[in-house]
Residue frames as a rotation matrix with the C-alpha (Angstrom) as fourth column:
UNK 1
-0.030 -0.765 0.643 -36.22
-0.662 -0.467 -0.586 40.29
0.749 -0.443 -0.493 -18.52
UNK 2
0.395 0.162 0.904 -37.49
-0.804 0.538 0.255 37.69
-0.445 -0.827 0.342 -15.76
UNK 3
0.973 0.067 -0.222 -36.91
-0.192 0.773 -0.605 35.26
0.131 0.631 0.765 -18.37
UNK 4
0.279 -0.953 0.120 -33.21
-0.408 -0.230 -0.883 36.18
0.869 0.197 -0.453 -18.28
UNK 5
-0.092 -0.496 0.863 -33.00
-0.962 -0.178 -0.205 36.17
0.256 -0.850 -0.461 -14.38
UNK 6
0.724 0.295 0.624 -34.58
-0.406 0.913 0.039 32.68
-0.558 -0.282 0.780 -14.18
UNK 7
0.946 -0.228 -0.229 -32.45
-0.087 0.503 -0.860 31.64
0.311 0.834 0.456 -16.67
UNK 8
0.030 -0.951 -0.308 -29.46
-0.145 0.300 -0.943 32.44
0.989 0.073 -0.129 -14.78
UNK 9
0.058 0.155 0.986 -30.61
-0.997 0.054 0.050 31.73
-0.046 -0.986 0.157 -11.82
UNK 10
0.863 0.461 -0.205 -31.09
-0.501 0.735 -0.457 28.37
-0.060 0.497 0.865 -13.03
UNK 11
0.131 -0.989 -0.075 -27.21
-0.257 0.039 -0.966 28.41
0.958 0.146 -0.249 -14.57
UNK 12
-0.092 -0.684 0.723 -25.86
-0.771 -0.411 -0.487 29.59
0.630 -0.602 -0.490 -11.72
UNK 13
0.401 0.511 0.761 -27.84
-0.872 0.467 0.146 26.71
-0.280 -0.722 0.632 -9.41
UNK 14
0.982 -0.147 0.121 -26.72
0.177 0.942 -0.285 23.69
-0.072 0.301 0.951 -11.69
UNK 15
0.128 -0.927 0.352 -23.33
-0.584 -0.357 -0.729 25.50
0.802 -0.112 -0.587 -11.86
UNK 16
0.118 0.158 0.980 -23.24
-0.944 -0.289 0.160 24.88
0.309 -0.944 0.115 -7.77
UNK 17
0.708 0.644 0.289 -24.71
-0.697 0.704 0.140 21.64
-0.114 -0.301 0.947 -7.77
UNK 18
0.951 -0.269 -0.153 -22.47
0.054 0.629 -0.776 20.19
0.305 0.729 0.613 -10.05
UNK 19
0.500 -0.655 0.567 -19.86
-0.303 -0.745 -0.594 21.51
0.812 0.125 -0.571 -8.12
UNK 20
0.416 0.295 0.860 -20.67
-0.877 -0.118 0.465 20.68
0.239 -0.948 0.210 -5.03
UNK 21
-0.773 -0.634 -0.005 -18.23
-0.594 0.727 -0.345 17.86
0.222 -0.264 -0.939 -3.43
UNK 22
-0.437 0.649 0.623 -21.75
-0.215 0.598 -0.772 15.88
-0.874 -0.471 -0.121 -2.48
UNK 23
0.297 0.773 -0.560 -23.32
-0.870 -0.023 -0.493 15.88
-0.395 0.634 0.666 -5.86
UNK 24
-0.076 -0.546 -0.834 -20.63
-0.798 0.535 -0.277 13.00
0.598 0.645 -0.476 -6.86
UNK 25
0.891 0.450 0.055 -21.24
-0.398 0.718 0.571 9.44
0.217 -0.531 0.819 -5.55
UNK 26
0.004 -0.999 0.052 -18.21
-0.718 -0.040 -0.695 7.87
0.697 -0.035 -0.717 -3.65
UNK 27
0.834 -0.133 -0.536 -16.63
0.257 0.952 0.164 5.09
0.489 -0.274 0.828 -2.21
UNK 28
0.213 -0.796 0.567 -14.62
-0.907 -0.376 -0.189 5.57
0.363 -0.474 -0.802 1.24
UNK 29
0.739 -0.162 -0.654 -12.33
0.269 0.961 0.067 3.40
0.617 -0.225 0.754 2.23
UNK 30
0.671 0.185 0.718 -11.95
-0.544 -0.536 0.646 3.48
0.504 -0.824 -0.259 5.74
UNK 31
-0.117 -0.773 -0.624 -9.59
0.139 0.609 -0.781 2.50
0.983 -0.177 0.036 8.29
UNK 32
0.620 0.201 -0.759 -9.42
0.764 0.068 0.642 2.36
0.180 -0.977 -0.111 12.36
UNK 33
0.925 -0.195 0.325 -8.44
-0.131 -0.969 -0.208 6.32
0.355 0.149 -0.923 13.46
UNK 34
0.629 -0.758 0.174 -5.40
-0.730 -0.497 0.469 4.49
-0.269 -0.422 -0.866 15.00
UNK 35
0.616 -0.499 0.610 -4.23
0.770 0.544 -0.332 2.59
-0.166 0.675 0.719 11.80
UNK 36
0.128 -0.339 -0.932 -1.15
-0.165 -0.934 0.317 4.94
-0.978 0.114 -0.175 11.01
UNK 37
-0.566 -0.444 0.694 -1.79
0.643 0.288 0.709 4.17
-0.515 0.848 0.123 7.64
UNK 38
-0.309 0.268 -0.912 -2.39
-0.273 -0.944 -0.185 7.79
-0.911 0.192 0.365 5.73
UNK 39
-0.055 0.256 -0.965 -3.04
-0.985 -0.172 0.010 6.36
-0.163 0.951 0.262 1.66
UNK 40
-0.182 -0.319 0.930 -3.67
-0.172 0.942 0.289 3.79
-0.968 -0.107 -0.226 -0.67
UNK 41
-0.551 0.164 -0.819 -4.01
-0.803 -0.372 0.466 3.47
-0.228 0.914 0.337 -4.35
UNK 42
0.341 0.800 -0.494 -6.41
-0.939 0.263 -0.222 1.95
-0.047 0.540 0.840 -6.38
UNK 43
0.202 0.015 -0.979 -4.27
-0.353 0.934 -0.059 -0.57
0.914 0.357 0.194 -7.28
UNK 44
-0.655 -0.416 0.631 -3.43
-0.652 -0.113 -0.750 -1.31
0.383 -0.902 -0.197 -3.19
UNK 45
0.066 0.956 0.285 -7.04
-0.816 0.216 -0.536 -1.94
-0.574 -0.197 0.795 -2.73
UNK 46
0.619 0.365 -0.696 -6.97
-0.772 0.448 -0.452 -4.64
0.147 0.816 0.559 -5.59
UNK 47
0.033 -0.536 -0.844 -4.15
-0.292 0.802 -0.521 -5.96
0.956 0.264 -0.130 -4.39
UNK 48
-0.550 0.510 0.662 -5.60
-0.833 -0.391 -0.391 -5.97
0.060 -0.766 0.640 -0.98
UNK 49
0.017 0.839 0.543 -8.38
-0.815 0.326 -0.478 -7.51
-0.579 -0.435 0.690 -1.74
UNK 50
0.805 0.125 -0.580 -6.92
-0.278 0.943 -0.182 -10.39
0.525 0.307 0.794 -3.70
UNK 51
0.888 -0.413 0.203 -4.87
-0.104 0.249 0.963 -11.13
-0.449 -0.876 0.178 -1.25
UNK 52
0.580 -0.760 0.292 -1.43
0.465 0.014 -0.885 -9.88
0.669 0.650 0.361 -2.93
UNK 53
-0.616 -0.529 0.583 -0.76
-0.015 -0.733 -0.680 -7.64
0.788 -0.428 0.444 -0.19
UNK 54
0.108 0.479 -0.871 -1.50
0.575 0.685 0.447 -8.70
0.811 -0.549 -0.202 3.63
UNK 55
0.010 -0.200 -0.980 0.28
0.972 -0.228 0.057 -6.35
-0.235 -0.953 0.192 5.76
UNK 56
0.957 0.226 -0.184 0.06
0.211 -0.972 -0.101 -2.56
-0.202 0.058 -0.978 6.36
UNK 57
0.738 -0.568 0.364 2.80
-0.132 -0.651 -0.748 -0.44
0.661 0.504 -0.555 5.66
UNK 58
0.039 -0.687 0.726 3.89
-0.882 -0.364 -0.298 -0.76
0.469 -0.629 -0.620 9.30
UNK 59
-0.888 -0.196 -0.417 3.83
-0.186 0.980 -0.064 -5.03
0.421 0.021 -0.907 8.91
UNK 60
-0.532 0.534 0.657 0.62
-0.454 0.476 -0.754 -5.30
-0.715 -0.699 -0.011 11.09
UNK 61
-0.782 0.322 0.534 -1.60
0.498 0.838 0.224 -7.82
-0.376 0.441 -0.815 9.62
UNK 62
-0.646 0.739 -0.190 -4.83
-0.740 -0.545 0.395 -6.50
0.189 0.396 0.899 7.20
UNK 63
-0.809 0.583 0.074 -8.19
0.563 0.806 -0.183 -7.83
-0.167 -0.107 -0.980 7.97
UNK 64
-0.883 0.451 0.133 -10.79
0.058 -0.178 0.982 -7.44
0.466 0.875 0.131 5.03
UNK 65
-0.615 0.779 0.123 -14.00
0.317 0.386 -0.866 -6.70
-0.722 -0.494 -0.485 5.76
UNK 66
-0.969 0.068 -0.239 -16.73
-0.229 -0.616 0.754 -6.40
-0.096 0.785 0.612 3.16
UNK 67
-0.513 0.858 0.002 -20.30
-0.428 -0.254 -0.867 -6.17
-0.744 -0.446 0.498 2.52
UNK 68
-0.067 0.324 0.944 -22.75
0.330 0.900 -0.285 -8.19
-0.942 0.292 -0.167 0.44
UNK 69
-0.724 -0.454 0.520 -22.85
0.532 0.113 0.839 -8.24
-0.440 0.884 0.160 -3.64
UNK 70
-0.250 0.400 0.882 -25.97
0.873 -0.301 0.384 -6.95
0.419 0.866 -0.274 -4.18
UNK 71
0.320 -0.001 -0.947 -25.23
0.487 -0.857 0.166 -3.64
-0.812 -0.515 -0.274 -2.43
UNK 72
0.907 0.412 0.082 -24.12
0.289 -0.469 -0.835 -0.76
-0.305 0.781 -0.545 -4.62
UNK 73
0.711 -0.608 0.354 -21.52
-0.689 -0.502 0.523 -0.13
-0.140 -0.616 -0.775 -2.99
UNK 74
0.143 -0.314 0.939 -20.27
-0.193 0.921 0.338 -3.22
-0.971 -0.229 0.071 -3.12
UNK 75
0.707 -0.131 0.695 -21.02
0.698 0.289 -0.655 -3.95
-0.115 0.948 0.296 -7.00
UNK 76
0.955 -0.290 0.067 -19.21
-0.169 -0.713 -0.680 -0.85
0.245 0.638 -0.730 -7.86
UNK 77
0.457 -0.713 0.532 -16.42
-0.751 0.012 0.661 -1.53
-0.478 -0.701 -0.530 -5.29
UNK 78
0.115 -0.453 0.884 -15.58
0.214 0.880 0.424 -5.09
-0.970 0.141 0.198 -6.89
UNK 79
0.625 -0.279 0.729 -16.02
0.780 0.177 -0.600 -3.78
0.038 0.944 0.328 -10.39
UNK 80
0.757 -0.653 0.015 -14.11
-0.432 -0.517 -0.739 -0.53
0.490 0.553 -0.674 -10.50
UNK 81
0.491 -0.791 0.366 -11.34
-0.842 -0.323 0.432 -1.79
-0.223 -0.520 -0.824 -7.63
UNK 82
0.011 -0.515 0.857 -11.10
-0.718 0.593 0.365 -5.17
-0.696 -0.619 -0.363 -7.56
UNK 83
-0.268 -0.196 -0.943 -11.84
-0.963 0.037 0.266 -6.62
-0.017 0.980 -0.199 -11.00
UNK 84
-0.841 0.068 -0.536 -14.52
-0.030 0.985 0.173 -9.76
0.540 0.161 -0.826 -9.48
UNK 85
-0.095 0.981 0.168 -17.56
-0.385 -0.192 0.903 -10.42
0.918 0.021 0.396 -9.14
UNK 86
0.174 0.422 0.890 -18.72
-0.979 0.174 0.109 -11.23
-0.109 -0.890 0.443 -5.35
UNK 87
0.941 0.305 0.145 -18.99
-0.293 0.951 -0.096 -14.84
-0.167 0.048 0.985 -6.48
UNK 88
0.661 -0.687 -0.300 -15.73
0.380 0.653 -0.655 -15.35
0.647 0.319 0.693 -7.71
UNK 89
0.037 -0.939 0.341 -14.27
-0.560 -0.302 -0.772 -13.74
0.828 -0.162 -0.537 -5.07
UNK 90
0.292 0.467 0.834 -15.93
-0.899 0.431 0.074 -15.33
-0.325 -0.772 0.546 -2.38
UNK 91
0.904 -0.420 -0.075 -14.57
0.403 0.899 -0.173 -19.36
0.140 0.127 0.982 -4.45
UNK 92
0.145 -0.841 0.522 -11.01
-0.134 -0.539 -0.831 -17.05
0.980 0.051 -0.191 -4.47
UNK 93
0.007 -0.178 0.984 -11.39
-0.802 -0.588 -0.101 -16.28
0.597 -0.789 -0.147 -1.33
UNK 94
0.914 0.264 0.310 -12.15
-0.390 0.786 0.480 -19.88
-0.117 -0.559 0.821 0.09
UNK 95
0.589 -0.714 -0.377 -8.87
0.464 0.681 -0.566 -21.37
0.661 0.159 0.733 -1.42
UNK 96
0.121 -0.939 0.321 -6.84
-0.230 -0.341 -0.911 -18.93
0.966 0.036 -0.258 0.38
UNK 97
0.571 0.500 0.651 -8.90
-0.809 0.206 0.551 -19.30
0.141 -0.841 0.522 3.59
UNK 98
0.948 0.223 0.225 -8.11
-0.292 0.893 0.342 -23.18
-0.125 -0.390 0.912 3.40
UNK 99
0.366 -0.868 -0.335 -4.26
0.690 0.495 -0.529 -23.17
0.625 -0.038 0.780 2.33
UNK 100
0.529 0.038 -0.848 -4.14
0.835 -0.204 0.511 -20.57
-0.154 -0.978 -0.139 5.26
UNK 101
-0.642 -0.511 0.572 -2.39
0.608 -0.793 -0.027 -17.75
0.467 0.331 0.820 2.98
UNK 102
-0.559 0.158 0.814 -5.40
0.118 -0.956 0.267 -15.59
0.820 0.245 0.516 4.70
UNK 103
-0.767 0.641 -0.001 -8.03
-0.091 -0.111 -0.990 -14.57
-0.635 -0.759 0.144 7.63
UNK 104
-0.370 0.922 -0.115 -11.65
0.888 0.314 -0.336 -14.73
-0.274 -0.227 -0.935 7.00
UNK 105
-0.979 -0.027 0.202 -12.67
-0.002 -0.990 -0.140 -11.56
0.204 -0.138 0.969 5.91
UNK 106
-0.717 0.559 -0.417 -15.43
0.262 -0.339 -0.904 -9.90
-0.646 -0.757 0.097 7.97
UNK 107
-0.549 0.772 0.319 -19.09
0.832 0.468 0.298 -10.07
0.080 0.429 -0.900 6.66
UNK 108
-0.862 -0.029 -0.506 -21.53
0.425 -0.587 -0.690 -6.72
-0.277 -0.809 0.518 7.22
UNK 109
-0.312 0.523 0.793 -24.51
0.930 0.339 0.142 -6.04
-0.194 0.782 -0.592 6.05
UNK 110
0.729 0.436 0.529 -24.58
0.592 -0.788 -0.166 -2.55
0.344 0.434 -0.832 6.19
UNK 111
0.192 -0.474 0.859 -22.76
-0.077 -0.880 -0.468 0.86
0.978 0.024 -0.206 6.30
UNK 112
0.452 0.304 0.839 -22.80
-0.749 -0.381 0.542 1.21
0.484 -0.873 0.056 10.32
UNK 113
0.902 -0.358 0.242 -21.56
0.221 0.862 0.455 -2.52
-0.372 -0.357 0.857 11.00
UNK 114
0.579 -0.814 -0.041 -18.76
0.800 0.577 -0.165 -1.83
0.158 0.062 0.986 9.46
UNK 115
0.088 -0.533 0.841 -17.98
-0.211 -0.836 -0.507 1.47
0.974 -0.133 -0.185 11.07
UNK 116
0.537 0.115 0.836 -18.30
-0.833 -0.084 0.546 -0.01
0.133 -0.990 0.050 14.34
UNK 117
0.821 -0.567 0.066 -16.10
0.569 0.822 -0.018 -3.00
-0.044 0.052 0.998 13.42
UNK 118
0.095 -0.790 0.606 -13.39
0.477 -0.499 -0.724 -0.59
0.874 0.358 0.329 11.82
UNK 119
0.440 0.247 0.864 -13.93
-0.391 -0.813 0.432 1.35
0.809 -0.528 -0.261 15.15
UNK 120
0.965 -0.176 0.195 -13.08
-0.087 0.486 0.869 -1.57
-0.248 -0.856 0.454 17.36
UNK 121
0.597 -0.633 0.493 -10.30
0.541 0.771 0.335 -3.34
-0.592 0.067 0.803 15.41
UNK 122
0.332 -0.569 -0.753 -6.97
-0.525 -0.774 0.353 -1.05
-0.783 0.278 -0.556 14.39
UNK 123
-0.660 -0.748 0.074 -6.06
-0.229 0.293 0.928 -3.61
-0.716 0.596 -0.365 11.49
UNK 124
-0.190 0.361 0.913 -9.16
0.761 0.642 -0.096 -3.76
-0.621 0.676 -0.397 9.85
UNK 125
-0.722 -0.203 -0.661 -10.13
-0.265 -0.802 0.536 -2.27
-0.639 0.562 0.525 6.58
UNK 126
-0.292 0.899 0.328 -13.53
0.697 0.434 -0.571 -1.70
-0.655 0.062 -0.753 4.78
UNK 127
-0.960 -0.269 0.081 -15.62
0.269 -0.800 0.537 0.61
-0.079 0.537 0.840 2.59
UNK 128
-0.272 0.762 -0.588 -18.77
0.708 -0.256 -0.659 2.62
-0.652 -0.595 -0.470 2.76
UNK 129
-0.034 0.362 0.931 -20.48
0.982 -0.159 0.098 4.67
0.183 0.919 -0.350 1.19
UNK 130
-0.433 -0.580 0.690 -19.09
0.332 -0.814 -0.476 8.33
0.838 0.023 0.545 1.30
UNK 131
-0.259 0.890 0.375 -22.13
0.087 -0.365 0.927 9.65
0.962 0.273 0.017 2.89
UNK 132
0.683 0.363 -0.634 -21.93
0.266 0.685 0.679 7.45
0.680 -0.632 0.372 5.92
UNK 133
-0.263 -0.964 -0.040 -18.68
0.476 -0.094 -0.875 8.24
0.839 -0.248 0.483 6.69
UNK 134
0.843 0.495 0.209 -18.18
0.193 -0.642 0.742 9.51
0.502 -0.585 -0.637 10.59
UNK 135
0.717 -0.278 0.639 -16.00
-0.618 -0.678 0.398 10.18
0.323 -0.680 -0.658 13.13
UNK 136
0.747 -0.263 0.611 -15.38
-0.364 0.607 0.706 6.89
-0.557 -0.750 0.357 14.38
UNK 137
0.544 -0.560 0.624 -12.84
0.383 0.828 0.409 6.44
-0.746 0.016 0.666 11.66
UNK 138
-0.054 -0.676 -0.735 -10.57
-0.178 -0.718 0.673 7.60
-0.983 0.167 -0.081 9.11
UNK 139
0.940 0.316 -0.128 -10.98
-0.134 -0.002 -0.991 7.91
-0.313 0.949 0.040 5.20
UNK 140
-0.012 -0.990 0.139 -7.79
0.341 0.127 0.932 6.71
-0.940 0.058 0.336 3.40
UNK 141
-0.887 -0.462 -0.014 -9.49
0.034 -0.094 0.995 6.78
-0.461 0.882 0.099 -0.05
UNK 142
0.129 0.957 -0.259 -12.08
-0.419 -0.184 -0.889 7.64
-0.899 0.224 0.378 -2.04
UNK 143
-0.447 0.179 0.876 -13.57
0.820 0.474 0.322 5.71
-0.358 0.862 -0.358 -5.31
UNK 144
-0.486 0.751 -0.448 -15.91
-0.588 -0.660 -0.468 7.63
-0.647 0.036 0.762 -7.38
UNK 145
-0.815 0.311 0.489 -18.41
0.502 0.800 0.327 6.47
-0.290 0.512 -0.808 -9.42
């Protein structure tokens, strides 16, 4: 009979877990709390970040920030969203840089730098790791992984 209760006790716990809106890893992608931009799809981001699509919704200018390659965050970001490795976006990224089609995007080496960048600057846009997520800014979207 104990055997039983452990047994669904057990259930019932991995039931929960599995449930549980924390149990999934995720990938927010954040904006400044007075960007009035409210969504963005998957493909947005991609075109986003290959520079297919420059201006918010409401024309202001987008300015990329991202975070080194051999974060997690990061790997997953470039493979499920953006469909390049760090390296090749970073030679990508240099041509546009130099025929001026783009800005610099913003360097960070962690979670926190780039909530306090996104915090300062209403056109910029970045991603973190769910977890991190705070106040000082605004979730548009969420990756999983």
């Amino acid at each position: 009979k104990q055997m039983r209760k452990l047994f669904l006790f057990l259930t019932l716990f991995m039931w929960v877990s599995a449930a549980s809106p924390t149990s999934a890893a995720g990938i927010a992608i954040i904006v400044n709390v007075k960007n009035p931009t409210e969504d963005l799809s998957v493909l947005d981001l991609k075109n986003i970040y290959n520079v297919r699509l420059s201006r918010f919704g409401d024309n202001s200018p987008i300015i990329l920030s991202y975070q080194p390659g051999e974060n997690e965050v990061s790997q997953q970001f470039f493979d499920l969203v953006v469909g390049r490795t760090m390296t090749q976006l970073n030679r990508f990224w240099a041509t546009k840089i130099f025929s001026g089609r783009m800005l610099r995007p913003m360097k960070f080496t962690d979670d926190q730098l780039v909530i306090q960048w996104i915090s300062e600057n209403i056109n910029g846009i970045g991603y973190i790791d769910q977890k991190n997520l705070t106040a000082d800014v605004r979730q548009i979207a969420t990756i999983s992984y």
